[in-house]
C-alpha positions as CSV (number, residue, x, y, z in Angstrom):
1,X,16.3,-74.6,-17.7
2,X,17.4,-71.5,-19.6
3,X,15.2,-72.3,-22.2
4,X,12.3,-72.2,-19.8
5,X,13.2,-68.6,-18.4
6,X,13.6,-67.3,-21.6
7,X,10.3,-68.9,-22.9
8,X,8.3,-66.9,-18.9
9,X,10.3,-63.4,-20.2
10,X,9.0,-63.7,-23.3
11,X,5.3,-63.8,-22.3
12,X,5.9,-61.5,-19.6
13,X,7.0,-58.4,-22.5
14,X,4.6,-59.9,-25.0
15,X,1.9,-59.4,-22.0
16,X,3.5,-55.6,-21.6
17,X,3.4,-54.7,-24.7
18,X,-0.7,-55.7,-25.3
19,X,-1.2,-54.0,-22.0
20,X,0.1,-50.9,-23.6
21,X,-1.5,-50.7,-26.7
22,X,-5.1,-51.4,-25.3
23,X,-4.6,-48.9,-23.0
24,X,-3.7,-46.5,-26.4
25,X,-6.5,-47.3,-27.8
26,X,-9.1,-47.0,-24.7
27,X,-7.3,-44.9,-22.5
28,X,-9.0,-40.9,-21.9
29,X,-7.1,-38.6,-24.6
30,X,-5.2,-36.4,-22.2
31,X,-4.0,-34.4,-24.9
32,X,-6.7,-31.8,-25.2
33,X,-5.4,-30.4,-22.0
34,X,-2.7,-28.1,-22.9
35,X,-0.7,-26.1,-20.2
36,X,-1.1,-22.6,-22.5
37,X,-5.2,-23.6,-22.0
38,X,-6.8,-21.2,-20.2
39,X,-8.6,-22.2,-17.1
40,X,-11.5,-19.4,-17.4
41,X,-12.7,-17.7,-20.6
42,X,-13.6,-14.4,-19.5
43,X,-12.6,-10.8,-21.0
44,X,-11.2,-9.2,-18.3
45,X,-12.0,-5.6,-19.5
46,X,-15.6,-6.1,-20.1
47,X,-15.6,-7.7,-16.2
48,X,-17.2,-4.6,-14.1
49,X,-18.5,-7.1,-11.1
50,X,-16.4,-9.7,-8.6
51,X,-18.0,-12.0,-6.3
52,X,-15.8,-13.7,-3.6
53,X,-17.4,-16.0,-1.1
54,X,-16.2,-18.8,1.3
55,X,-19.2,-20.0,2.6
56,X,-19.8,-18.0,5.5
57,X,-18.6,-14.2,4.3
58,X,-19.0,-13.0,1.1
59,X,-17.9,-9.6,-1.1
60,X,-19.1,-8.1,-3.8
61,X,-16.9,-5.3,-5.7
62,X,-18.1,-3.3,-8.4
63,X,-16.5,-1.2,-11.3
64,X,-18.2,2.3,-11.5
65,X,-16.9,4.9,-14.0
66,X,-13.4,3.2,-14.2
67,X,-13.3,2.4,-10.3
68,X,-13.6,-0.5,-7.7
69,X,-15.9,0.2,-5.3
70,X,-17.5,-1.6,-2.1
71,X,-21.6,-1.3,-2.4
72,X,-21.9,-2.7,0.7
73,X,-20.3,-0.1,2.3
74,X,-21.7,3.0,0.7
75,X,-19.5,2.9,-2.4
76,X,-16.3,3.3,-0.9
77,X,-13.0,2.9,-3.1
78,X,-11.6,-0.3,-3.0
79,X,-7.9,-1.2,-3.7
80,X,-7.5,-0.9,-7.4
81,X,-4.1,-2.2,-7.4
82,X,-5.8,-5.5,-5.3
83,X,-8.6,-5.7,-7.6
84,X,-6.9,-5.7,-10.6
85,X,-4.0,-7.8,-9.5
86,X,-6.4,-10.8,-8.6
87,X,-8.1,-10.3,-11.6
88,X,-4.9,-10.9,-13.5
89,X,-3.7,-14.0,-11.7
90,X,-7.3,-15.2,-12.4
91,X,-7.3,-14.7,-16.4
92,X,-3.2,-15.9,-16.4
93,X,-4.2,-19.0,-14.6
94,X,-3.8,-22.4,-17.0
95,X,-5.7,-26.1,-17.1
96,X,-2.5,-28.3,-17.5
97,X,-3.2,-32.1,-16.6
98,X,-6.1,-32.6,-14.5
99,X,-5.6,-34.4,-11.0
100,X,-9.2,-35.4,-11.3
101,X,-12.7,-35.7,-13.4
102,X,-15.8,-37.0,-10.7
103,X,-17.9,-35.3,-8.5
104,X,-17.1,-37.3,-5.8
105,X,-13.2,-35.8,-6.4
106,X,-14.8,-32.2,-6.3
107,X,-16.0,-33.2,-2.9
108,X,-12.7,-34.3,-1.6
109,X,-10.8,-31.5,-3.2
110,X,-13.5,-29.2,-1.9
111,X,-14.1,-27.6,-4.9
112,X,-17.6,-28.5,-4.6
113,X,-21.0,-26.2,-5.1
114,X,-21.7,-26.9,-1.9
115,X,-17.8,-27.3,-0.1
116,X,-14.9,-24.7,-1.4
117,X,-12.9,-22.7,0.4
118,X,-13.6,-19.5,-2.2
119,X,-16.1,-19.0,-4.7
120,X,-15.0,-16.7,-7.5
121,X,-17.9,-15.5,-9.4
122,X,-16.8,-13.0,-12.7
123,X,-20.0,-10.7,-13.7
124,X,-20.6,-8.6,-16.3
125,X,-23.3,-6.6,-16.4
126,X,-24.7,-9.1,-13.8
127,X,-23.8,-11.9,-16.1
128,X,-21.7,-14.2,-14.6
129,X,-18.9,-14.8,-17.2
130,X,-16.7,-17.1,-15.3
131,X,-16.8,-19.0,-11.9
132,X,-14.1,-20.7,-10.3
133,X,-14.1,-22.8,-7.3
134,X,-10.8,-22.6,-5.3
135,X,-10.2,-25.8,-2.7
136,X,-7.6,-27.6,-0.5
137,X,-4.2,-26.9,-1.0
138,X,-1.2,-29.6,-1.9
139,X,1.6,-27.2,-1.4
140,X,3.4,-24.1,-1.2
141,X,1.5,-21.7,-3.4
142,X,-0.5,-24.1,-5.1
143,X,-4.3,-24.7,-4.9
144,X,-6.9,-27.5,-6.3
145,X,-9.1,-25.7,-8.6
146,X,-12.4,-26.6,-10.5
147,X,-14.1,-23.9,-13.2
148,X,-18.0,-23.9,-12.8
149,X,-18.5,-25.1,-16.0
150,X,-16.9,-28.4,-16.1
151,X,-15.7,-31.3,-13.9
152,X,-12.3,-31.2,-14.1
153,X,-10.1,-30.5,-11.2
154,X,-6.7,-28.7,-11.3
155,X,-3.8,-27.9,-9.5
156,X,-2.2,-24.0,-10.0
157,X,0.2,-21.6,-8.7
158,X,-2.4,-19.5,-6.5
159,X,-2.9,-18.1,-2.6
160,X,-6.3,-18.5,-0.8
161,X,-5.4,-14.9,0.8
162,X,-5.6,-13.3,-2.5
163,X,-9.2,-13.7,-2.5
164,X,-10.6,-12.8,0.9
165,X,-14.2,-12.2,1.2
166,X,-14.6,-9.6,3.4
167,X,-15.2,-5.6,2.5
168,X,-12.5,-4.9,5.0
169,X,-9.4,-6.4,3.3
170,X,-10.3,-4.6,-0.3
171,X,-10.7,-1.2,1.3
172,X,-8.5,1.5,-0.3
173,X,-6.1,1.3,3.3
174,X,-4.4,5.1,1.3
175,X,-7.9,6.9,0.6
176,X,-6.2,9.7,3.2
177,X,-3.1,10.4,1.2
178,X,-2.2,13.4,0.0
179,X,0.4,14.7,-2.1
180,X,2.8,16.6,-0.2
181,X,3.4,19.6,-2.0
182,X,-0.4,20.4,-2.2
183,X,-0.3,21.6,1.5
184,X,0.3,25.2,2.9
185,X,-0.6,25.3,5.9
186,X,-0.8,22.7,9.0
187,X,-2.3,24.0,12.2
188,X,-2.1,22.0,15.5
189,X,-2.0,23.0,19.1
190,X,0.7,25.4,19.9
191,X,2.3,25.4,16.6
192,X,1.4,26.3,12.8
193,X,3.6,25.6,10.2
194,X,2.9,27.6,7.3
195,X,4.7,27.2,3.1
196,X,7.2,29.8,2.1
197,X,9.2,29.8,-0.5
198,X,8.3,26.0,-1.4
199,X,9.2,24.8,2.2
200,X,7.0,24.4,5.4
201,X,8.3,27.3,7.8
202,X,6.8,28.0,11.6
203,X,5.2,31.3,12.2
204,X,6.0,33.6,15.0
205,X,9.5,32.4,15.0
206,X,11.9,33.8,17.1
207,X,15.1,36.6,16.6
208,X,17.1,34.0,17.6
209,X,15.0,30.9,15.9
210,X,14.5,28.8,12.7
211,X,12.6,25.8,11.4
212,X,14.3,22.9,11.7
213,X,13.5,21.6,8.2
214,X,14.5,17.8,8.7
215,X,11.1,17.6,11.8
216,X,9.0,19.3,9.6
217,X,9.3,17.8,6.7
218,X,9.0,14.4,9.1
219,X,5.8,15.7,10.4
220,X,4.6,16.2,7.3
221,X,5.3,13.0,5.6
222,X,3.6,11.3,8.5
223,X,0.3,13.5,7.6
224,X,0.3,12.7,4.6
225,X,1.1,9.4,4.5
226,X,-1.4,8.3,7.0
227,X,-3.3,4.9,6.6
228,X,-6.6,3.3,7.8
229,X,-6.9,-0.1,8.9
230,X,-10.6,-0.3,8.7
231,X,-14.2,1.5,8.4
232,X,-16.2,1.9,11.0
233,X,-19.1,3.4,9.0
234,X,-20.5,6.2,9.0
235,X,-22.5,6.7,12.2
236,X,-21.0,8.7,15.1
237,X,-21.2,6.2,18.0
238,X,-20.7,7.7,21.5
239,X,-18.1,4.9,22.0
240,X,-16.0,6.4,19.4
241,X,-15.4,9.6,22.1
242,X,-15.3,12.2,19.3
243,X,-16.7,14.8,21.7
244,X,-13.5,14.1,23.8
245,X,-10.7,14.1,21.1
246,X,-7.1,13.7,21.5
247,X,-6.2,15.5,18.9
248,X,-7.2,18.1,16.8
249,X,-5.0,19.6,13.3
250,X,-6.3,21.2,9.9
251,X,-4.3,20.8,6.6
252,X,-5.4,23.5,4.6
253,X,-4.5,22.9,0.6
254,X,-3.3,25.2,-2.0
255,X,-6.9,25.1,-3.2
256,X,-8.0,26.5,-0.6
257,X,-9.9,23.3,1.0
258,X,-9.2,22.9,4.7
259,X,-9.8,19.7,5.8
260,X,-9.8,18.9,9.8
261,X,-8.9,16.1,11.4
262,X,-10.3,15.0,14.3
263,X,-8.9,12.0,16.6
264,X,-10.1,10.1,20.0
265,X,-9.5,6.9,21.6
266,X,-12.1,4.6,23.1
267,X,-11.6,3.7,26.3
268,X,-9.0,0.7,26.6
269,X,-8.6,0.8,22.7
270,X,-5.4,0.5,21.2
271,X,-6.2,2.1,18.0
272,X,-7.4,5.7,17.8
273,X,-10.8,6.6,15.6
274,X,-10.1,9.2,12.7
275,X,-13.0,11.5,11.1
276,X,-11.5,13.9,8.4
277,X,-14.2,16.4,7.5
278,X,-14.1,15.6,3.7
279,X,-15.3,12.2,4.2
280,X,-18.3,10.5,5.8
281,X,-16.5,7.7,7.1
282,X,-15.7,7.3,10.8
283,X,-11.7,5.4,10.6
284,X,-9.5,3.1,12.6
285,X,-6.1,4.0,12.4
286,X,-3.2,2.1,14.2
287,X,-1.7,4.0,17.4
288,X,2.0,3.8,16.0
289,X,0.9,6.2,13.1
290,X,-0.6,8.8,14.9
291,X,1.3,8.6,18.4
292,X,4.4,10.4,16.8
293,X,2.2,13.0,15.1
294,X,0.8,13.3,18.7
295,X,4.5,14.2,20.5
296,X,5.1,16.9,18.2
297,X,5.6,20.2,19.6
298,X,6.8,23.3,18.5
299,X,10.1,22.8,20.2
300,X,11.1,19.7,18.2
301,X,10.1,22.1,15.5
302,X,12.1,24.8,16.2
303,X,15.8,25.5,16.4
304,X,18.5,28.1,17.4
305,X,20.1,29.6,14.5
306,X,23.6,29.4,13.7
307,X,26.3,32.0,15.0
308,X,27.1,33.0,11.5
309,X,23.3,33.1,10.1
310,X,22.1,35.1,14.2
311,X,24.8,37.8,13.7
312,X,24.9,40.6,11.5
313,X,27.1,41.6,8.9
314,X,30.7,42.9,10.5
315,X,31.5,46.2,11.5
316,X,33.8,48.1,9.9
317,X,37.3,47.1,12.2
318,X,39.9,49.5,12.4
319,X,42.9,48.9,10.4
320,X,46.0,48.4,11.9
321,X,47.4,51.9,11.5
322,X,45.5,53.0,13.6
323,X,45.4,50.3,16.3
324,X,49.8,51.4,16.1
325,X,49.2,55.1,16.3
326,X,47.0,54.4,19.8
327,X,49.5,52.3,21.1
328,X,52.3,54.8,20.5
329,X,50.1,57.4,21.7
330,X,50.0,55.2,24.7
331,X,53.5,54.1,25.3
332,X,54.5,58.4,24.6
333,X,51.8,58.9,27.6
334,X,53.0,56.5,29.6
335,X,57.0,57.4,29.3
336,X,55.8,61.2,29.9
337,X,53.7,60.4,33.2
338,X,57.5,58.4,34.3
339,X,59.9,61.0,33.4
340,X,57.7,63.8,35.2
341,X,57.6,61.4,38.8
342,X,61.7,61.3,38.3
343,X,61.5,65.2,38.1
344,X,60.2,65.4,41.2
């Protein structure tokens, strides 16, 4: 009986171990996919065009003179740090071991010409130099992915949201910033804050009255530091109620450039619409960015001074010889006035 098991074991390895050496010798060679191969071959500084699509929307950014811009939207500056970023990611991403090599995987991967969640197109020139087919996702941060030139599908570190194809999410959201010390002079309703001595000081202050540094500078910042949240081109729409504005300020620079600002809110909106006079572009900006800007007034701007900065230097104070001698003086009255009502 033992000899019997020992005789079925014995086939069973010998069938393994034939099993495993065809497959060495007819099996796909695996090996030519290296995890440091590149998925795209593109040179990323001769790239100067993007195309991003998802069947439906599509973007196109384009490098002009050293910039990202938005041609569908008049030219206007896209997000460098964005652009370049997802052009990064792109020309880091590697092949590794493919997941799959038919069409009919493309399809259920959707990394298909015809079904994909994005469509990457590279261009130079116009020249496409790399397209990339981004699909379903398996994971957390992962992504099936097929390059247009082959059949192979991979999986790779990578986040649909990085490529959205819509103008609106590669718009330069800080194209209003300014630097802070380039401003001397901010005029709103009932208060102007003018630059003296390297700090932002109200006019027509007060005797009794100072800046209070800590609001201004707030104020400020929040000028400065204002954002968009989208275009709404560049036509003046009477929906927009520019003609009915709820606020109105000028920054002027130490150029000399005044730029205005000019704010309204559509009726029910909860957004206001922004048109600085510099640019052509009509803006939506968030309410919680411009309400506080809004509030100011020139009494949260403005602040007593300080007993010892309101009063003057001292006056001279009489020493204390003297303060003795007109208390003797005193006491010598007073025992004189006494002695003379005992005379009588």
């Amino acid at each position: 009986m033992m000899k019997k098991w020992i005789f079925i074991l014995s086939g069973l390895l010998a069938a393994q171990l034939l099993l495993a050496a065809v497959l060495s010798l007819t099996g796909e060679d695996y090996g030519a996919f290296q995890a440091e191969e590149k998925l795209l071959s593109f040179e990323k500084q001769t790239v100067n065009g993007l195309r991003i699509e998802d069947g439906t929307d599509s973007v196109m950014l384009k490098k002009q003179a050293g910039k990202w811009l938005l041609p569908e939207r008049g030219d206007f500056p896209a997000s460098q740090r964005d652009v370049e970023r997802l052009l990064d990611q792109l020309a880091a991403l590697e092949k590794g071991w493919p997941v799959a090599k038919t069409r009919g995987a493309a399809r259920r991967f959707t990394v298909d010409e015809e079904q994909f969640e994005r469509k990457l197109v590279l261009l130079a020139d116009d020249d496409a130099q790399a397209t990339l087919y981004v699909g379903s996702s398996p994971g957390f941060r992962e992504v099936y992915v097929r390059p247009g030139d082959g059949n192979e599908v991979f999986a790779v570190a990578f986040n649909t949201w990085e490529a959205e194809p819509k103008a609106d999410d590669w718009i330069d959201k800080d194209v209003l910033t300014l630097d802070e010390s380039e401003v001397e002079r901010i005029e709103m309703p009932g208060l102007i804050l003018q630059r003296e001595d390297g700090e932002l000081q109200l006019a027509d202050l007060g005797q009794q009255e100072q800046t209070n540094g800590a609001e201004s500078r707030a104020l400020l910042g929040k000028l400065t530091r204002l954002r968009i949240e989208s275009l709404l081109g560049t036509e003046a729409k009477p929906e927009y109620r520019q003609d009915e504005p709820t606020l109105e300020l000028r920054m002027t620079r130490n150029d000399g450039e005044v730029l205005s600002y000019r704010f309204s809110k559509p009726e029910d909106a909860s957004y206001y619409v922004l048109k600085r006079s510099d640019l052509d572009h009509y803006f939506r900006v968030a309410e919680y960015t411009v309400n506080p800007v809004r509030e100011t007034t020139r009494e949260k701007l403005v602040q007593l001074r300080t007993e010892a900065a309101s009063s003057g230097p001292p006056e001279d104070e009489p020493d204390g010889k003297d303060d003795d001698a007109s208390a003797d003086e005193e006491n010598d009255s007073d025992a004189g006035e006494e002695s003379a009502a005992q005379d009588e």
